[in-house]
N, C-alpha and C positions, 0 to 999 in steps of 0.2 A: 242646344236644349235649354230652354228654361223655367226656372223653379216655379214651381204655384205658389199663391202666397197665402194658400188654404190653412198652412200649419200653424200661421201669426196668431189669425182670431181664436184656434184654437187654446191655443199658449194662454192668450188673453182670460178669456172667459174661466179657463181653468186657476189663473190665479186671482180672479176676482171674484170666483167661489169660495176659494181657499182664504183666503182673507175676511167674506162673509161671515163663511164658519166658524174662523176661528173669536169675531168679534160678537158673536153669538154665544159660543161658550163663556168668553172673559163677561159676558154682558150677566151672563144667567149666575158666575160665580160672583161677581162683583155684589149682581144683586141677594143673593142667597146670605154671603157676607152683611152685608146690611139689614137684611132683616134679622137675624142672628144679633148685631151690632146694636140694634133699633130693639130688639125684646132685653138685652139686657139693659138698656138703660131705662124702659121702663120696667124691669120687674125690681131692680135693687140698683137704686142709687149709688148705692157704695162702690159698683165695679168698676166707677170712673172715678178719677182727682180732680176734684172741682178747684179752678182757679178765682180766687177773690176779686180779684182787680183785671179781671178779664174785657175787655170793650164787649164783644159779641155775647153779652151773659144771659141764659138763659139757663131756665131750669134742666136737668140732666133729662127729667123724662119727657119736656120737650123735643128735646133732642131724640129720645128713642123715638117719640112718634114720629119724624121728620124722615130718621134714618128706617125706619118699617114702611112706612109709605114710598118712598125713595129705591127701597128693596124691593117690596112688589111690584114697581111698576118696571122694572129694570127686568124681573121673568117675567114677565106678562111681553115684555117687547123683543126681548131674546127669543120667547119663540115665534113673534113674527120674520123674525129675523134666520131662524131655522126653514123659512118659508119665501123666504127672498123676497121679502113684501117693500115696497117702495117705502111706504108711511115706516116699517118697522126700524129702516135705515136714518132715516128723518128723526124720528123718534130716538135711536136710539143713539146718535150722536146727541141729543137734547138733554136727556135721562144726565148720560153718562159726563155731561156738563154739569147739571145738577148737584150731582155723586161727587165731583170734584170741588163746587161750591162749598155742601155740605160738610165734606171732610175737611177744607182747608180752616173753616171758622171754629170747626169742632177738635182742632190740632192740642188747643191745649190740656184738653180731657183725656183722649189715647193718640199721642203722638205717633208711635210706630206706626201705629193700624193706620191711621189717615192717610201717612206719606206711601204706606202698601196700597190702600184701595183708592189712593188719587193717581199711582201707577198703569193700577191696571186700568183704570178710567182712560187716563192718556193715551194707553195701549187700543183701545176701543175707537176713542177717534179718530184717532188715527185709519188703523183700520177701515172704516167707514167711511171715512171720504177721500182715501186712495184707491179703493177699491171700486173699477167703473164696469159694473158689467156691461158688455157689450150686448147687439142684437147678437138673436142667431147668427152664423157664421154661413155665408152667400155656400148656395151648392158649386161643386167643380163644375166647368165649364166643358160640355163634349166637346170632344175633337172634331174637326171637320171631315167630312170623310175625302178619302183621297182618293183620285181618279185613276184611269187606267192605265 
């Protein structure tokens, strides 16, 4: 007797939905975080410690606007991504590069937060181009019928 090998693409495709999904939530959090992140720096300057002799200096609500744009477009692609959209995985390995630029320049205004949301960034790309879903998985093959 031998095994079909029907149960593999199964396996497959189930953990590359699973992976999808999960880099579709971290995408939608990430980006929600960022907008949130991006409205306070621009509504009050003061929530961040602005560095003097920083290289990368820009104004703080520069920064929020960077980080709100940043944020929107991060759930905008998360739920492409809830949709298993080709461009949404393109995209949202792109974003989620973005998201990592963005927080690593902006590290010395909220350190913690940057090295949190350059995490879950990582976790995203990850995500997203380990994750191959495959075609449909081939129907079972009829048996031959057997003679007399």
């Amino acid at each position: 007797m031998t095994a079909t090998p029907t149960a593999r693409p199964h396996a497959k495709l189930a953990w590359a939905t699973g992976l999808t999904a999960f880099a579709a939530v971290m995408l939608m959090i990430a980006g929600v975080f960022d907008i949130f992140r991006g409205i306070m720096g621009i509504a009050q300057d003061n929530v961040f410690v602005a560095t003097p002799n920083y290289v990368f200096h820009f104004d703080l609500t520069g920064w929020g606007w960077i980080h709100l744009v940043l944020g929107a477009l991060a759930v905008i692609v998360s739920l492409g991504l809830f949709q298993t959209a080709t461009w949404a995985r393109v995209a949202g390995v792109a974003i989620a590069g973005f998201i990592i630029l963005a927080n690593f320049l902006s590290l010395p205004y909220y350190p913690v937060w940057s090295v949190v949301t350059i995490a879950f960034s990582a976790f995203i790309i990850w995500a997203l181009c380990v994750a191959r879903p495959a075609e449909e998985p081939p129907a079972p093959a009829k048996a031959a019928p057997r003679g007399p």
